[in-house]
ZASELO-457778 format. One record per residue (C-alpha): residue in one letter; x, y, z. Coordinates in steps of 0.1 Angstrom, whole numbers, plus 5000, padded with zeros to 4 digits. Example, Ala and Ser with C-alpha at 12.3 -4.5 7.8 and 13.67 -1.06 7.14 Angstrom:
BEGIN
A512349555078;S513749895071;
END
This chain:
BEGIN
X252828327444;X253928537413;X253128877399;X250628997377;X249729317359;X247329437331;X246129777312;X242729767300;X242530037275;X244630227245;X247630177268;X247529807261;X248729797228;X252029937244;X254029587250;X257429777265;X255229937290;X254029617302;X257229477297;X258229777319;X255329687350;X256729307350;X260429417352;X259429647388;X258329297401;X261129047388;X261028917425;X257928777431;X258828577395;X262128527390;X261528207368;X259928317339;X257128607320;X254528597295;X252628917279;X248728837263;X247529097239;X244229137226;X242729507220;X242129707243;X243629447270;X247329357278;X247829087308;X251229057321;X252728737346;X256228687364;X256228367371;X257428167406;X257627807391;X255627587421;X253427347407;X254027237370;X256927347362;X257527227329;X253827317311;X252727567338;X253427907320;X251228167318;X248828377301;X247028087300;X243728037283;X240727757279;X240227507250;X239127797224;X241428087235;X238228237243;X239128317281;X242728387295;X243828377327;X247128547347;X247428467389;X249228517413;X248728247438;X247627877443;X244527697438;X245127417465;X241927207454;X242827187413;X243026817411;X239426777427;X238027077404;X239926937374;X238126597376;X235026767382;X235526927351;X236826687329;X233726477333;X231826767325;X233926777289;X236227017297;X240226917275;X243227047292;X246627087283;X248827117314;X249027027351;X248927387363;X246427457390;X245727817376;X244327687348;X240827597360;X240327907363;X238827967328;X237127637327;X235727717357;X234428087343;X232827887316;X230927627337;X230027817361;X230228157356;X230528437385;X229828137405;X233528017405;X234528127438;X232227877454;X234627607441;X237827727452;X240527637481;X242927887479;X245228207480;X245028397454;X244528717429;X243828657393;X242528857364;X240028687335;X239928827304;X236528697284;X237028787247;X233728667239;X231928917263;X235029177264;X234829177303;X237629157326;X237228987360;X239429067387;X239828857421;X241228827459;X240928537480;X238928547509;X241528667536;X243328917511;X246528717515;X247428777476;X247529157468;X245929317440;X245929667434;X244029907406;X243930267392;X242230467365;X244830617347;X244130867312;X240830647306;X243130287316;X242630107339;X245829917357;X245929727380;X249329477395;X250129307419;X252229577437;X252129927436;X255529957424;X254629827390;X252330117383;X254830397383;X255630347348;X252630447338;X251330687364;X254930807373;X255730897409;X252730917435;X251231127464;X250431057498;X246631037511;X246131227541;X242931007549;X245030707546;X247630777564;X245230917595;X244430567591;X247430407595;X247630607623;X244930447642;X244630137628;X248430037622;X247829997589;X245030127559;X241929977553;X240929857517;X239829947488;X242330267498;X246030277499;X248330487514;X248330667479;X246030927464;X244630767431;X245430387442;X242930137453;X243029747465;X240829497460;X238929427494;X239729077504;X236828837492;X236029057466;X235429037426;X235529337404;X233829347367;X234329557339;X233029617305;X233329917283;X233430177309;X231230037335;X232629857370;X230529647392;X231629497421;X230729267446;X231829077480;X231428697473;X232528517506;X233028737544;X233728577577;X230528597599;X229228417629;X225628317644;X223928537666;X224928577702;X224028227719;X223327997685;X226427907681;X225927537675;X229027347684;X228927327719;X230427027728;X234326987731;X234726637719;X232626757684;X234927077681;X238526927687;X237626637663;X236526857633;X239527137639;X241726837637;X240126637603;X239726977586;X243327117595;X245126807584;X243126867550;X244427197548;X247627087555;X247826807532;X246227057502;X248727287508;X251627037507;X250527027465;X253827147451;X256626967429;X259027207448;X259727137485;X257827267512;X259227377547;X257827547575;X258227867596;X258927757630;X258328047660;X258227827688;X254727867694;X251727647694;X250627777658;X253427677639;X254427397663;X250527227653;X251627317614;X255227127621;X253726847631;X251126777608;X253926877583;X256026627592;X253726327585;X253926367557;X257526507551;X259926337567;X263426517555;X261226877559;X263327177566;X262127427595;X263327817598;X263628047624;X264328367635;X265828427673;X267128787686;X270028867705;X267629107724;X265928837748;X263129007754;X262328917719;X263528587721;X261828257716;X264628047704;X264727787734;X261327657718;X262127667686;X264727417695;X262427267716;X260127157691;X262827107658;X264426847678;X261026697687;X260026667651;X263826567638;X263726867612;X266526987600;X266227347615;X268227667602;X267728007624;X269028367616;X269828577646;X268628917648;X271029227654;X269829597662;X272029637631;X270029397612;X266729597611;X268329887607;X269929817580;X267229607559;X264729947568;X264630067536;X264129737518;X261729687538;X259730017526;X260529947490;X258729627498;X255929687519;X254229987500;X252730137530;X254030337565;X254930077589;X254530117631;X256429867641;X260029687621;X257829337628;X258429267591;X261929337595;X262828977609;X260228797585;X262128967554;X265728817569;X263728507575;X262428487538;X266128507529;X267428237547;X264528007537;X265528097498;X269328027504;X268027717513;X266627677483;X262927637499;X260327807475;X257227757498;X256827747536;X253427677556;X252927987580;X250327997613;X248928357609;X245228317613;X244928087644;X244828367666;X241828537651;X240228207648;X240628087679;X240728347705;X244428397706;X245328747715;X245728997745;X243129187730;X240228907736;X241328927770;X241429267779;X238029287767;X237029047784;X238029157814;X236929547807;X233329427804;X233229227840;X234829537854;X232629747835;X229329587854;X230829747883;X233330027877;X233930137912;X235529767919;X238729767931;X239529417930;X237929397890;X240629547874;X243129367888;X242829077869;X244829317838;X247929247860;X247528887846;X247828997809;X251529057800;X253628857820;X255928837788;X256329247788;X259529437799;X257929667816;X257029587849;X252929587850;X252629657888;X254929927888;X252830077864;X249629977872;X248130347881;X248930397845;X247430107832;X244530117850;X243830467837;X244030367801;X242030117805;X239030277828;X238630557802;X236330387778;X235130127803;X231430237793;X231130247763;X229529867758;X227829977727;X230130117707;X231029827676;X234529857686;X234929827721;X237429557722;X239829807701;X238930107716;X242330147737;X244130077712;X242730317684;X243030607709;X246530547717;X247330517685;X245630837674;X247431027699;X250530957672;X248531207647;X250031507673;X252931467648;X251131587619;X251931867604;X249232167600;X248732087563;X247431717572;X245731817603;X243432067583;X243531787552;X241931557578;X240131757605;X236531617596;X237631267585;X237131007609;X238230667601;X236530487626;X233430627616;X234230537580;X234730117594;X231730077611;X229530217576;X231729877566;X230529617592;X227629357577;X224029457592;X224629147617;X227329237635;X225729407665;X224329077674;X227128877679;X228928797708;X231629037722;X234028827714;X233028777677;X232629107671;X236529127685;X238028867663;X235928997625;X237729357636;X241429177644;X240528987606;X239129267586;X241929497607;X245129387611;X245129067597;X244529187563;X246229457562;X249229417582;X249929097592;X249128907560;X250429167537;X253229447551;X254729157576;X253628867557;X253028807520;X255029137511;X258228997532;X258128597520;X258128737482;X260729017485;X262928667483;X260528467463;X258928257488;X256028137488;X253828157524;X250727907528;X248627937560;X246627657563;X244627797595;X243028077564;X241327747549;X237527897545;X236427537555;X238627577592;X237227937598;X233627847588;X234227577616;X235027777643;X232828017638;X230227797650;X232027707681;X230727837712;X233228137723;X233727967758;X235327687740;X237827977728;X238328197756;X238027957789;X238228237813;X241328377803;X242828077790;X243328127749;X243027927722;X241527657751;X239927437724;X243027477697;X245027337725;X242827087739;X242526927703;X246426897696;X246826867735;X248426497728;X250626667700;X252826877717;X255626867744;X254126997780;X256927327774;X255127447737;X251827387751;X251927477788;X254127757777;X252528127781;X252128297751;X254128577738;X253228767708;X255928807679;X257629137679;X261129277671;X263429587685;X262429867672;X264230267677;X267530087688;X267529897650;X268930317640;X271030437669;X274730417675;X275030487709;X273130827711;X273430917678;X271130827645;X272930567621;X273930727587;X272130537563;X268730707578;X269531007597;X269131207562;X265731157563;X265031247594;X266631617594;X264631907597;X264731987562;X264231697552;X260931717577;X259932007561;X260431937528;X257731617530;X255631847552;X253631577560;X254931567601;X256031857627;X259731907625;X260232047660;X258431727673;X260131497656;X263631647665;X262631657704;X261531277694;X265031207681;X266331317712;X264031167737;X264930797721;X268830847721;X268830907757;X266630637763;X267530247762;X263830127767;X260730317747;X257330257753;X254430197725;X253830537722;X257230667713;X258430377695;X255530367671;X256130727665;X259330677655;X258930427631;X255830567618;X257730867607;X260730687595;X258730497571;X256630727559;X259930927552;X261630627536;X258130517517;X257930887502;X261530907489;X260930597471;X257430647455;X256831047458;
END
């Protein structure tokens, strides 16, 4: 991964302000930068040397200089296109992967995407039709953000990058009443007034002053009861041949590769299909001295199965405390949660290693049928048949067994948050509907000024204008897993925890489970195959059942998560370092929350040892906002 930038406009022929974007992003290329210049278009790179080290620079351009190319990412299939196109009289004159790209314009035009195995964000600049193509893979796992600026248009890989040229930014209510229901802000918005993303899976074009864009690839599965692998033998075989292929792609480096390691089945699968065919790989992990975050025994576990040679940082309260603010300056966006806290102290220790990419398991969840969420659905629809059951609803105090709180003792309580949308079958987002009311119940906090802002907006009206026209004929649980993918998994877990972390330290992440070929699979696969009563990812873990030892893959699953409120207490009182931003003046200065609720806040969390969601999200939802306005407002 690497950074890109570009002005299309008068503002091109400005090389220090380019030269200024690259310098925000120094980070995510610490190796080396190039500038291309040709009226009215400026692209800028920052350069993480991966694959061709030597020859791989870029701007990079075709045969004729007619097309140039700048990306942030990896195209994991480049040998096979390269062929391809050498036969077809294409010349090339490195061994970088990124530059197919413009060969691949020319051949095929707007066509390209069809031919690519990869993460990735890239702009093409076509000198010969003076349009400029910009890109995101198909998951959104490389960022790629755009503005019109003065009749410009800029766009970079982070946000940060911009401020040069726009200067310092404002807050979009509408966003951020988003982020209050969804965790995070659904593309083509941002969290600022002005800035757009790229939707994953899309391409934008522009010439002169027009812009066209379109969605050229979106995960979608067959009606309700077509799905067409049926059969467990047929589906464990093909998960297995087309994750090794992902693997092995995604091994394509002349750096080494190593591998997060959490202790789970996901990355223990990854580990061992890894290891085939790196013998002397490294592992990293992250453990907590909290054990109710804790996962370190499998960790262990499985490094000493595989003979890796394992390196784990320990996670202090102090810790996330203390990275906080980083952790804003990187992320871009109000957080809910300090989840990305550990992965930023993990990306660290994987670059004092002196590892430059690591293979990741986000994605096997969503595919698969991993999370909670599948299964409180499922269960809220059999109780839903018949809601005066007593003995339906029970079968929630089976969900959680990993939780700190003790379900039974507050099963009145969780029975009630669950009954009170039991009957709303038809609504599109009945799986998440729990989830987005409790979460909306944060946007008390607001002040009056973004309450009025966003009195008539309603975000969840806004997502379902968003779904495809064939989603209300798929089966409740594929309807689940598109909203956890288009949801969280694009904009949380693959960018503010994920992709956003890993390069704060110039590490690369690969997630071989995001191969288009692997998720096309599986969404073929009959949902009981996924979801076997309540038993997840039963066909994930029936394929690598001969893998694993009994303690990774009997093991119940726990879902990755870090301390949050007690990360900024000392005893009862707030640490230093962030208790400035969270004084009452400080609170009304912002104006964006309530200061006399976030002070009775304060106090409620340094008298408590334990929070629940409700509290803890609240608290870390206006910390960061605080923290992500000082840096950018």
């Amino acid at each position: 991964m690497c950074g890109i930038a570009g002005i299309l406009g008068r503002l091109s022929k400005n090389r220090d302000l380019m030269g200024s974007m690259l310098a925000t992003m120094i980070h995510r290329g610490p190796d080396e930068g190039g500038i291309f210049q040709d009226n009215p278009v400026s692209l800028g790179h920052r350069r993480l040397s991966i694959i061709d080290l030597k020859t791989g620079k870029q701007p990079i351009s075709n045969e004729d200089k007619s097309v140039w190319v700048v990306a942030n990412g990896e195209i994991f299939n480049y040998i096979e296109i390269k062929k391809d196109l050498v036969e077809k009289g294409h010349r090339f004159y490195t061994n970088s992967d990124i530059e197919v790209l413009p060969h691949l314009l020319e051949e095929y035009g707007l066509d390209l995407f069809g031919h690519l195995n990869g993460q990735f964000a890239f702009a093409l600049w076509n000198s010969k039709t003076s349009e400029l193509i910009l890109a995101r893979d198909r998951f959104g796992i490389a960022p790629l953000f755009y503005t019109r600026h003065a009749d410009n248009l800029i766009f970079s890989s982070e946000i940060k990058a911009m401020l040069p040229v726009v200067g310092r930014l404002e807050i979009d209510p509408m966003a951020l009443k988003q982020v209050f229901t969804f965790w995070n802000v659904l593309a083509p918005r941002t969290i600022f007034k002005g800035i757009q993303q790229l939707r994953p899976g899309e391409c934008m074009v522009v010439r002169d002053s027009s812009i066209n864009s379109f969605i050229y690839w979106d995960m979608t599965f067959p009606p309700q009861g077509e799905h067409d692998i049926t059969d467990e033998k047929d589906a464990k075989q093909g998960i297995r041949d087309i994750l090794e292929s992902s693997v092995d792609i995604r091994l394509r480096a002349d750096v080494p590769v190593g591998a997060y390691l959490s202790g789970g089945l996901d990355s223990s699968i990854l580990a061992s299909l890894v290891k085939t065919h790196a013998p002397s790989m490294e592992t990293f992990s992250v453990s907590f001295g909290d054990p109710a975050y804790d996962e370190s025994r499998f960790q262990l576990t499985m490094g000493r199965l595989l003979g890796t040679r394992h390196h784990v940082r320990t996670i202090s309260y102090r810790d996330i405390g203390r990275s906080f603010k980083d952790i804003m300056w990187h992320a871009e966006t109000p957080l809910l949660r300090t989840a990305p806290t550990p992965m930023y102290l993990l990306s660290e220790l994987t670059h004092e290693h002196g590892i430059r990419v690591v293979l990741t398991g986000e994605g096997s969840d969503e595919l698969f049928g991993g999370y909670d969420i599948f299964k409180e659905t499922k269960i809220r629809r059999f109780w839903a048949r018949d809601p005066s059951s007593h003995l339906r609803p029970l079968l929630l105090f089976r969900l959680y067994p990993y939780s700190p709180v003790n379900m039974r003792q507050t099963g009145r309580m969780l029975m009630s948050f669950y009954r009170s949308d039991l009957s709303m079958l038809d609504h599109f987002g009945y799986s998440h509907l729990p989830t987005w009311r409790n979460t909306s119940s944060l946007q008390s906090y607001f002040s009056e000024d973004i309450r009025g802002a966003v009195m008539e907006y309603d975000p969840i009206e806004e997502l379902s204008l968003s779904l495809p026209e064939e989603f209300a004929s798929w089966d409740p649980l594929n309807k689940a897993q598109y909203l956890e993918i288009k949801i969280l998994l694009a904009g949380y877990l693959l960018s503010s925890q994920g992709e956003r972390m890993a390069m704060a330290h110039s590490v690369e992440g690969r997630y071989p489970y995001l191969d288009h070929r692997l998720a096309e699979f599986a969404s073929r696969i009959d949902p009981r195959l996924k979801l076997k009563g309540l038993k997840e990812k039963y066909i994930l873990k029936r394929a690598f059942a001969e893998t694993l030892p009994d303690d990774i893959f009997r093991r119940i699953k726990q879902p990755y998560g870090a301390p949050n409120k007690e990360g900024f207490f000392d005893g009862s009182e707030l640490t230093p370092h962030i208790a400035k931003n969270l004084e009452r003046d400080s609170i009304e200065a912002r104006g964006v929350f309530k200061p006399e609720m976030v002070t009775r806040l304060i106090d409620k969390c340094s008298r408590s040892n334990r929070l629940g969601f409700r509290d803890n999200s609240a608290f870390v939802g206006i910390l960061s906002t605080q923290l992500l306005m000082d840096e950018f407002c």
